[in-house]
C-alpha positions in Angstrom: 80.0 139.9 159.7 84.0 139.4 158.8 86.5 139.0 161.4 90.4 140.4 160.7 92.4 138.8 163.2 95.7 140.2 164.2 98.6 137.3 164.3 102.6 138.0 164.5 104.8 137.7 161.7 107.5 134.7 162.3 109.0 134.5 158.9 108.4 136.2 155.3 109.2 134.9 151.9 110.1 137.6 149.7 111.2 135.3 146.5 107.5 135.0 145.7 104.5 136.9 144.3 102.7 137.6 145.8 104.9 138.1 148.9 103.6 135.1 151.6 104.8 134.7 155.3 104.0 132.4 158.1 101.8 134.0 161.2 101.7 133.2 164.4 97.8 133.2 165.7 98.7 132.2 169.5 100.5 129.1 168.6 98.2 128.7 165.2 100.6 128.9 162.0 99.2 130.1 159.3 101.0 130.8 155.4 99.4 134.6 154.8 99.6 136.8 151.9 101.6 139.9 152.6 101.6 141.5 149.2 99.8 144.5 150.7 102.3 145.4 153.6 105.4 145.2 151.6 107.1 147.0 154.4 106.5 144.3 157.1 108.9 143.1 159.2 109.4 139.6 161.0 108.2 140.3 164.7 105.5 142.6 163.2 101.6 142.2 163.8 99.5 142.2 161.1 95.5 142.1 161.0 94.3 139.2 159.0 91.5 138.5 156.7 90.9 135.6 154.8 94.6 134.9 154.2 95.6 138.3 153.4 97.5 140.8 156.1 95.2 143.9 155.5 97.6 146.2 157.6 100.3 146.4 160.3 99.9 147.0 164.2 101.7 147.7 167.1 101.8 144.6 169.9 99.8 146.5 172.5 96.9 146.9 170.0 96.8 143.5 168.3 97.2 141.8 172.2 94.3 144.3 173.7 92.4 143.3 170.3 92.9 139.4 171.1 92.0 140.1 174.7 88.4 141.1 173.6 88.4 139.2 170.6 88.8 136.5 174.0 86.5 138.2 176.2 83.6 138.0 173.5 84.1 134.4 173.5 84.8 134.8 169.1 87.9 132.8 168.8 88.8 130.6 171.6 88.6 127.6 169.4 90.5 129.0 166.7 93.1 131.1 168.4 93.8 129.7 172.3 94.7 132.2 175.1 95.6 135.6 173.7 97.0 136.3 176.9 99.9 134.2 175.7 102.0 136.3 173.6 102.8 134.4 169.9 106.2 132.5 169.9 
């Protein structure tokens, strides 16, 4: 089974190719490719797999998404307390 987790966007580095940008998984920073959301913004949510942003999201959906994500008990090891929204 793969796993795309959404994480927010806290800075992007457009002077490279591909395009990379540092997201925030609930306090876990992550360098991610963002070649295939060109349009992203900082403060965006993007659903992540393997290092690459597949697509963008609005912040309801990615927290509800973390909430389960919690509720299944998948990712509280990797992630912490989606509750907490990313800084």
């Amino acid at each position: 089974m793969c796993l795309a987790v959404p994480g927010k966007v806290v800075a992007i580095d457009r002077s490279v190719t591909p395009i990379m940008g540092t997201v925030n998984f609930s306090g876990v920073q992550k360098q991610i490719c963002l070649d295939w959301v060109p349009d992203v913004k900082e403060g965006d949510y993007v659903v992540v797999h393997v290092g690459f942003a597949l697509n963008t999201l609005d912040e309801g959906e990615a927290l509800e998404t973390l909430r389960i994500l919690k509720e299944m008990n998948s990712l509280d090891d990797e992630l912490g307390d989606p509750e907490e929204p990313p800084r």
